[in-house]
C-alpha positions, 0 to 999 in steps of 0.5 A: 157706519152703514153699508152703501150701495156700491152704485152710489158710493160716490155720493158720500162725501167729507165736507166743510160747514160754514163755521170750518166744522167737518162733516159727512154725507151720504145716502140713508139707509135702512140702517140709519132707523134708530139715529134717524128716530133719535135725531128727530127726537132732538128736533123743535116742535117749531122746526117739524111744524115748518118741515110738515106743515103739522103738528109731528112730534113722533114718528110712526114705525112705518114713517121710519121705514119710509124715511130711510128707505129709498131707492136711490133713483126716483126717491133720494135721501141724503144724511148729514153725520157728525161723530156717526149722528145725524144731524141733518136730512134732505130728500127729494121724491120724483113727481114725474119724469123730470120733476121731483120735490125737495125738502130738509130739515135740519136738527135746531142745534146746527142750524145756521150752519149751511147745512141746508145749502150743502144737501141741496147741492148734493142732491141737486147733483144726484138728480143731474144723475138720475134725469131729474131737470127740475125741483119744487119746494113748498115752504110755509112763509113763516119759514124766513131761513128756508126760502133765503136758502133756494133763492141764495143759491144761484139757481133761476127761482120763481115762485107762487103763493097758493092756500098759504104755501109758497111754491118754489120751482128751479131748473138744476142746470147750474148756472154761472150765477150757482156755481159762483154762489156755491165756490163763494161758499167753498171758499168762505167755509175753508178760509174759516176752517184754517183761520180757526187753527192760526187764530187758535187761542189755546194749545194742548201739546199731546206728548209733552216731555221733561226730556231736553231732547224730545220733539213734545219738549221742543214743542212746548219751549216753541210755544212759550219762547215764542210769546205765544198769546194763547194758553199752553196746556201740556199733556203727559200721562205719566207726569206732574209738571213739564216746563213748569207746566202743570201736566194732564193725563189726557186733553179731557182733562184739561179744566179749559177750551182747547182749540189747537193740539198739536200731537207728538206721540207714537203713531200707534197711538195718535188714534187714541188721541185723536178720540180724546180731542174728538170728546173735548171739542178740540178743533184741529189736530197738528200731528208731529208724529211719523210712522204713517204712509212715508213707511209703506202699506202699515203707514198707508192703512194707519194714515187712512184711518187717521184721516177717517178718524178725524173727519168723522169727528169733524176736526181737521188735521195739519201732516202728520210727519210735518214740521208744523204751523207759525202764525206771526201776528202781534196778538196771535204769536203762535209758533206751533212747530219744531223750528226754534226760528221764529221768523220775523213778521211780515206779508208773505204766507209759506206752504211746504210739505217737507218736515226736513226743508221746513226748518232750512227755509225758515233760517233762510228766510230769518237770514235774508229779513223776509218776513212771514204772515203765517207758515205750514209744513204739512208733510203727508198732506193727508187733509190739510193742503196747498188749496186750503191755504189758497183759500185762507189766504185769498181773505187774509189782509195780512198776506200780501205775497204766497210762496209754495214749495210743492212736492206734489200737488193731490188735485192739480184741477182744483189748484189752477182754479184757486190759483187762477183766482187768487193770482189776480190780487196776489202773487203766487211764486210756486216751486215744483220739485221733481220737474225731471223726474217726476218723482212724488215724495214718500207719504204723499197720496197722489193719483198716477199720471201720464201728463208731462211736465209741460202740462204742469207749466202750462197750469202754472202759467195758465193761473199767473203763478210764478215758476221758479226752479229753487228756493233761492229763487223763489226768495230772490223773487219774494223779496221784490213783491214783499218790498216793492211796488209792482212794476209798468213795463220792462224798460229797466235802468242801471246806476252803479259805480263800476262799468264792469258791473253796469255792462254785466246788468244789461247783458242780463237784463237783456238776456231775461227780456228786460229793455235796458238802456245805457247804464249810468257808471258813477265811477269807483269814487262815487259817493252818496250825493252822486248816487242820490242825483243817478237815482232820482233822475232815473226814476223821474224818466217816463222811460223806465219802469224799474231800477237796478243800482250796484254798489262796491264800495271804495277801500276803507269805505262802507257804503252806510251813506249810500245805504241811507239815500237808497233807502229813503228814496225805496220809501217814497218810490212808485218805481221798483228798486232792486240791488246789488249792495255789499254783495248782500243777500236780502235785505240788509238793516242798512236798506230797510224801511222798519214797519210798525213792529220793526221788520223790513216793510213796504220801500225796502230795496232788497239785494242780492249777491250777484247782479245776475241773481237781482235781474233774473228776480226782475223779470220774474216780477215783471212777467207776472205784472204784465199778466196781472195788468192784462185782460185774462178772457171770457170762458165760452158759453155752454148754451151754443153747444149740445151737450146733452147730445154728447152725453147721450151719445157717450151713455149708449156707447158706455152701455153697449161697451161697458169697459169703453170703446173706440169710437166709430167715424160717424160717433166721433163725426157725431160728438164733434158735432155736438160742439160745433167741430164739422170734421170732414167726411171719408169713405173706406176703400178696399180695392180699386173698383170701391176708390173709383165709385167713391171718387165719383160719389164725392164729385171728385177733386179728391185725394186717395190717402192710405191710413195705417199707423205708421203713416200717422203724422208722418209727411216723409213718408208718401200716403197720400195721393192728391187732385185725383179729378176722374176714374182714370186718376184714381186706378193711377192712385191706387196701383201706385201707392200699392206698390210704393215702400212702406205700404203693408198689407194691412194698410186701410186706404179711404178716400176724401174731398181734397182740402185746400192747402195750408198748414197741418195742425193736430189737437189732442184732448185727454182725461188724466188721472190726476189732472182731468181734462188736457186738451194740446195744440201743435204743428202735425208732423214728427218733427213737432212730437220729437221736439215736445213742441205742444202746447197745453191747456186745462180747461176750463180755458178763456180765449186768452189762454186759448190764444196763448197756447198758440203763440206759445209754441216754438213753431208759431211763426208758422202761422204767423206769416213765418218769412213773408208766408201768408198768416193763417187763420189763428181765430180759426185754431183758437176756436177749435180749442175751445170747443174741445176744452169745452167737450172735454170739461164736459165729458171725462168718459172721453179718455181719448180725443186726437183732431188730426190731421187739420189744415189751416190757411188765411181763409179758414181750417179744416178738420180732417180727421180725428179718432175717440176712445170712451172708457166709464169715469166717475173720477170728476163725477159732479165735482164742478156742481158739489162740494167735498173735500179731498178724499183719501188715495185708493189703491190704485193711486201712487202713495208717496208724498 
């Protein structure tokens, strides 16, 4: 490897082909000469005539010098490395101050593998860096595949053919059109990079054992018990046969393709195996094995290099410390983990990190019918993790439902993206441990936050996943999605044939916020003929959207006749049906509707064993149709805001204060500004003489506030002094607030035109280490921040999600007419929300944003006052406009999980 300039560094990069292939980028260095000279060697005489326009079969001593030699500003170049080879390069070259000239070539071997549109977006990235505004290419029209690339990217091309060359120009700001080009891409090559580990076809176990005991042994008796379509190939140096497999000392050895291995072997040595799969062309690695970051500073190291290891050779890894990967599908039957539970097949996809819990969901899920389209337990999640899944799963028919059981979440930003997206086809039901304690899980390489809980419901909520608190939840709910349709509405029916249990229903459904009419109590002798007439008129009432029935059977009675008229009428219903049977827990033989392989299919009812337990599932189901049926917003344009203003303004202020400063009150009046935020104007007072020449330099109507910290955000305590209209008002003002109890001799006073009256609100707008940008709205005051009553948001944020933040909080009817009071201007609100969303998307070098005090009436706000810190950040660096794949933690960054 070569060494990189510490001022580029951000630029290298792990990234993923379009065929789910790994490989790296990075700048050229003067190092790369000699893999420079042998990756062109390797290039067609066709390729270098369409790149240089000439017959170039060699290049000169001085044309490599040229080549890898850059200064990274006005002359950039980036490589593309697989197993540390060349196999691509792309450059652009300044013309003038704005203007540069791009162009690629890619070795013939790896062409058609996106490759060209990943270095254009790279280096596309680093022009935005240096103040580049806009390429040009000249490309032969001879060159099909290179003009389809510009014009496919999204970016506003125009062209003109001139002495046989055609000559591109395109402005680099992305647009909505790139960066959805660009997302589509990202999408299309991590959906391939997983489906081709579920989709394997042959599987070497790397540690395959004769001992009945051992995890390689379990590993393959897995495979093979499990009917697997594929080949199984076992892997032991030091045997001939295990499990009447024959056994090879290495996977070199193996005479055949090898997609998938699956590694169980001592951590110390899954490097060498790692190298050994490298070499036979394994695709994905699923590494059983322990003793990696879950064991302290040793594990960490060996993790990273495990990770570094497996990327520089383009394969992807499943753990390590993981319990492993199950893929139900009839032609696939894959169950490349240490459970012995094949579930049964179904339409819901399960990712969980926890090798432990793992084996407990997969008996739990067998025990209740719910059936699995496929199953990951990444552990260490060191590559592999709860996004690749998203991805994989948002273009795959086979799953209908998603569950996650998250311990931790490595890129909480990228997260609520895809979940956002995905959430609007499928239903995403998400449990998030350590909601008290914010604890991460050992191994796990998470970077610190300082953002509460309530930041991580607000993405939860933002995106439509669906929190629950368990895991018997997270099945409670799955069970209705997997089986039944979607619900209308909250109006919900209960049929059963004790009063007792009717009245326990609607009390919950009520207490769940479910509209719930008379229950229909059939009496205890009720029999199937009863039942089917209750149920059938129920669910023919425009009324109701979904039905609850509850069965105890009679003495010697044992319900299968109900059984039958529920589940023929689950089969035929547009309708939800929820029960409880039996007190049955899932979804009983009796009331299932057998799909094609004979698991539980669509119109099974599933039950539960308190009625409680079923209606709580409801109103989760219904929550999260209400969400998926509405209007989700439109994000705000860029175009009305002067960003690059801000940006401007942020740069000098970073120059000047290299290790970050608080902004001055005309840099925060400036940077508002520059996204539409016009903040009220102040004067600092020192003494009574400066308050009255400021009083009479405003025009008066103005108010004498004193600002010091303790003050902030506290109205008991008296700080300001209003309607002062003259000279005589002001020396009033001053004597006697300087006399008043609490006022220190440190206390800045200022003076300001007096706003109208109305409610005062606070925004706030952070940079998280761990989730970005945070921007939170509440009601300004001590008893609002005693009470955690704040809303949050993270942007990129729609007007929906902007109007939800409002009427979210618990002090909302405040601003809505709170008791016959005038309501104020809520548009106002959500418009200062989105405006600092979009501030804070822009600029992460703003680490520190509080709006406070602004008033707000019927007739408009007023922001107040507001205060910023800027401190350098390269964490979001270009990461809405390129794409990479998660880079290992570093040392500042918590290692658990």
């Amino acid at each position: 490897m070569t060494s990189t300039p510490p001022w580029v560094e951000h630029w290298e990069a792990d990234v993923l082909l379009k065929d789910g292939r790994v490989a790296q980028i990075r700048a050229i260095q003067p190092e790369d000469a000699d893999d420079f000279v042998a990756f062109y060697s390797r290039v067609s005489d066709e390729s270098k005539y369409l790149r240089f326009f000439a017959p170039y079969p060699t290049l000169s001593q001085r044309d490599v010098t040229r080549f890898t030699t850059v200064d990274h500003d006005r002359r950039v170049a980036f490589v593309v490395t697989v197993q540390d080879h060349i196999i691509a390069v792309g450059r652009y070259d300044a013309v003038d101050d704005d203007e540069a000239e791009v162009a690629f070539l890619v070795e013939d071997a790896h062409q058609g593998r996106g490759i060209s549109q990943l270095l254009l977006e790279h280096l596309a990235q680093a022009g935005r860096e240096r103040g580049i505004r806009q390429f040009v290419a000249e490309v032969l029209p001879a060159n099909v595949r290179m003009l389809q690339v510009f014009r496919e990217m999204g970016y506003t091309v125009s062209g003109e053919l001139a002495e046989g060359v055609q000559r591109l120009t395109f402005p680099l700001d992305p647009t909505e059109t790139a960066l959805g080009v660009m997302r589509a891409r990202e999408q299309r090559a991590e959906a391939a990079s997983i489906s081709r580990i579920f989709g394997a076809r042959s599987v070497a176990v790397v540690g395959a054992s004769r001992r009945q005991d051992s995890i390689g042994q379990a590993m393959v008796r897995n495979l093979v018990l499990g009917d697997y379509s594929g080949s199984v190939y076992a892997v032991n140096s030091a045997a001939e046969a295990v499990s009447g497999l024959p056994a090879y000392k290495t996977v070199s050895d193996i005479p055949h393709d090898v997609d998938l291995a699956i590694v169980a072997v001592p951590a110390e040595s899954v490097a060498d195996v790692v190298l050994d799969c490298a070499a036979k062309g394994v695709h994905g690695l699923v590494v059983i094995s322990a003793g990696f970051a879950e064991e302290g500073a040793e594990g960490r190291q060996r993790q990273r290099r495990l990770l570094g290891l497996s990327r520089s050779y383009g394969l992807r890894l499943v753990g390590p410390n993981c319990l492993g990967i199950i893929n139900t599908a009839s032609d696939v039957r894959l169950n490349a983990s240490l459970s012995p539970t094949m579930p049964p097949p179904g339409r819901v996809g399960f990712f969980c990190q926890s090798g432990a819990l793992g084996t407990a969901i997969l008996e739990s899920v067998s025990r209740r019918g719910l059936g699995l389209s496929t199953f990951v337990s990444a552990g260490n999640r060191a590559d592999v993790s709860g996004n690749d899944l998203l991805q994989y799963w948002q273009e795959d028919s086979a799953t209908e439902v998603v569950l996650l059981y998250l311990e931790s979440i490595g890129n909480p930003r990228k997260f609520s993206r895809l979940a956002r997206r995905l959430s609007r086809e499928k239903p995403i039901v998400a449990v998030k441990s350590g909601r008290t304690t914010q604890g991460v899980p050992v191994g796990h390489a998470v970077k610190r936050t300082a953002a509460p809980q309530w930041a991580v419901d607000a993405m939860f909520r933002q995106a439509g996943v669906i929190q629950v608190d368990t895991l018997e939840e997270m099945f409670d709910v799955a069970q209705i999605l997997a089986h039944q349709p979607l619900p209308s509405g909250n109006r919900v029916a209960v049929v059963g044939n004790s009063d007792a249990m009717g009245l326990l229903v609607a009390d919950a459904a009520t207490a769940s916020g479910l509209r719930v009419g008379q229950p229909v109590a059939l009496g205890a002798g009720a029999g199937p003929e009863d039942f089917e007439i209750a149920i059938e008129k129920a669910l023919a009432n425009p009324d109701v959207d979904a039905l609850v029935v509850v069965y105890i059977p009679p003495l010697n009675q044992s319900g299968e006749e109900v059984a039958q008229v529920l589940a023929a009428v689950g089969e035929q219903s547009d309708k939800p049906i929820v029960s409880s049977f039996l007190a049955s827990e899932g979804v009983p033989e009796l009331l299932r509707v057998p799909d094609l392989e004979g698991a539980a299919g669509r119109g099974s009812v599933p039950s539960y064993s308190a009625p409680e337990a079923a209606v709580r599932a409801l109103a989760r189901v219904v929550n999260y149709a209400e969400w998926a049926a509405r209007e989700h917003g439109e994000f705000r344009s860029g175009h009305e805001f002067r960003s690059g203003d801000a940006r401007a303004l942020v740069e000098d202020v970073l120059k000047a204060a290299p290790r970050g400063a608080i902004l001055s009150t005309d840099q925060v009046h400036d940077l508002l500004a520059c996204y539409g935020i016009d903040m009220w104007t102040w004067i600092n007072v020192h003494d009574e003489a400066e308050a009255v020449a400021a009083g009479e330099s405003l025009g008066w109507n103005v108010v004498l506030k004193a600002g010091s910290e303790h003050l902030r955000a506290r109205p008991d305590l008296a700080h300001v002094w209003r309607g002062i209209t003259d000279a005589d008002d002001m020396r009033k003002a001053w004597r006697e607030m300087n006399t008043w109890v609490g006022m220190r001799r440190d206390t800045q006073f200022f003076v300001q035109k007096q706003a109208p009256d109305g409610v005062a609100v606070s925004f706030s707008a952070t940079e998280d280490p761990l989730f970005g940008p945070l921007v939170s709205f509440g009601l300004a005051g001590a008893p609002s921040e005693l009470l955690g009553d704040r809303a949050y948001g993270i942007p990129p944020l729609t007007d929906v999600d902007a109007e939800e933040m409002i009427s979210g909080l618990r002090s909302a009817p405040l601003l809505y007419g709170y008791r016959g009071a005038e309501p104020v201007d809520v548009n106002a609100l959500e418009d200062i929300i989105l405006r600092l969303a979009a501030l804070k998307d822009d600029l992460p070098e703003v680490s520190e944003l509080d709006v406070e005090p602004v008033h707000v009436s019927a007739d408009g706000s007023w922001v107040l006052s507001a205060r910023a810190k800027v401190t350098p950040s390269e964490d979001r660096r270009g990461e809405w406009y390129v794409r990479r794949l998660s880079q290992p933690a570093g040392a500042g960054d918590t290692l658990s999980g």
